[in-house]
C-alpha positions in Angstrom: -4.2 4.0 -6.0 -5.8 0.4 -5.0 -4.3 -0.5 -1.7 -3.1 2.6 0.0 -4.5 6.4 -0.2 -2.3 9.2 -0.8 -3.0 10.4 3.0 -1.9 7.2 4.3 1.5 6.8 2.3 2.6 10.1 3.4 2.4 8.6 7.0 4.7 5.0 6.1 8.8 5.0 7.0 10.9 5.5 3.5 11.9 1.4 4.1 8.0 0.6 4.2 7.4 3.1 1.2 10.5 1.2 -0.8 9.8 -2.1 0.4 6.1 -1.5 -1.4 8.0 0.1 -4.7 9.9 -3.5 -4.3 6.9 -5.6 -4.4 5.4 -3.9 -8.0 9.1 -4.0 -9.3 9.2 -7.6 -8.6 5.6 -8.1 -10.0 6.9 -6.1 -13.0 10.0 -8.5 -13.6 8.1 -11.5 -13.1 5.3 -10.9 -15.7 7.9 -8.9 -17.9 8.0 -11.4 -21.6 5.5 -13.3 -19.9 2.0 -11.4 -19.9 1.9 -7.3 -20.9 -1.2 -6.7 -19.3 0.3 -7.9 -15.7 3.4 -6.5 -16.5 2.1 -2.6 -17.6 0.1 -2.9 -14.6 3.0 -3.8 -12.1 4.9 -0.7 -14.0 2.0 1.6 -13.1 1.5 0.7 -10.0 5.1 0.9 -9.8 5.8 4.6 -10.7 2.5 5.6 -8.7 4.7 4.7 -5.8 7.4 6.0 -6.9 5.9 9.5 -7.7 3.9 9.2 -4.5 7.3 8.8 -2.3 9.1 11.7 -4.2 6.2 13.9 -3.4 6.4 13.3 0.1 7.8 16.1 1.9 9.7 14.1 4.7 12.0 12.6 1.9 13.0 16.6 0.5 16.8 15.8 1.1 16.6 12.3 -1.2 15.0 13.9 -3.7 18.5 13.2 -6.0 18.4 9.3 -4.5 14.8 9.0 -5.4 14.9 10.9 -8.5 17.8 8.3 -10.0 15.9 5.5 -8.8 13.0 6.6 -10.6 15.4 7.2 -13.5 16.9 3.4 -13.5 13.3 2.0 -13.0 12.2 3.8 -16.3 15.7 2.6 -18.1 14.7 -1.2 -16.9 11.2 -0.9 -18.1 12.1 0.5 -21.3 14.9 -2.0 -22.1 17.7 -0.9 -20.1 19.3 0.6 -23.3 20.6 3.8 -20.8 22.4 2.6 -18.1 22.1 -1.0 -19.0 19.4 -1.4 -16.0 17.3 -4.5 -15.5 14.4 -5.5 -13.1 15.9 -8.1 -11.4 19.0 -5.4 -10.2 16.4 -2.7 -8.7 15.1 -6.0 -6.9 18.5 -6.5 -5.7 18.5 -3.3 -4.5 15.5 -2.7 -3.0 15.3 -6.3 -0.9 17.0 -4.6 2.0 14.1 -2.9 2.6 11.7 -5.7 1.9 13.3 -7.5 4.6 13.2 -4.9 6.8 10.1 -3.9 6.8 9.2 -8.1 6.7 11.1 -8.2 10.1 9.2 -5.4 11.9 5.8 -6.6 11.0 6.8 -10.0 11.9 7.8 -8.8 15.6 4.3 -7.0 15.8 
């Protein structure tokens, strides 16, 4: 992982974790058609999070929540044949925390 060790993910608030799974799934939609290399990356980077944030122990009674997420995420990238999931609606859903976490820095 380039930006943040395993040791010090396990240590960020779920928003801060999510808000850092929002910025690879917007990467991911924005280089999605546009350039694969970008966009595989974003997607890797992507479900790194996502794997690291279901392995943290803090986050045992979301595993459903983060489990599903992981499940849309994978429908998106793959099409969104499944559940009819796109990029741009995990965005949608994963802003809230963007802006949270965007707020408390911001007052620091």
């Amino acid at each position: 992982m380039s930006n943040v060790s395993e040791n010090r993910w396990h240590t960020l608030p779920l928003a801060e974790q999510m808000a850092n799974i929002g910025s690879e799934v917007g990467r991911a939609a924005t280089w999605q058609e546009k350039d694969n290399s970008r966009f595989e990356g974003a997607v890797k980077r992507a479900m790194e999070l996502i794997d690291l944030t279901i392995e943290d122990r803090r986050w045992n009674g979301r595993l459903l929540e983060l489990g599903r997420f992981k499940e849309f995420f994978c429908d998106a990238v793959l099409g969104g044949h499944e559940y009819g999931t796109t990029l741009s609606s995990l965005e949608k859903y994963l802003f809230p925390f963007m802006n949270i976490t965007a707020r408390t820095y911001s007052l620091i």
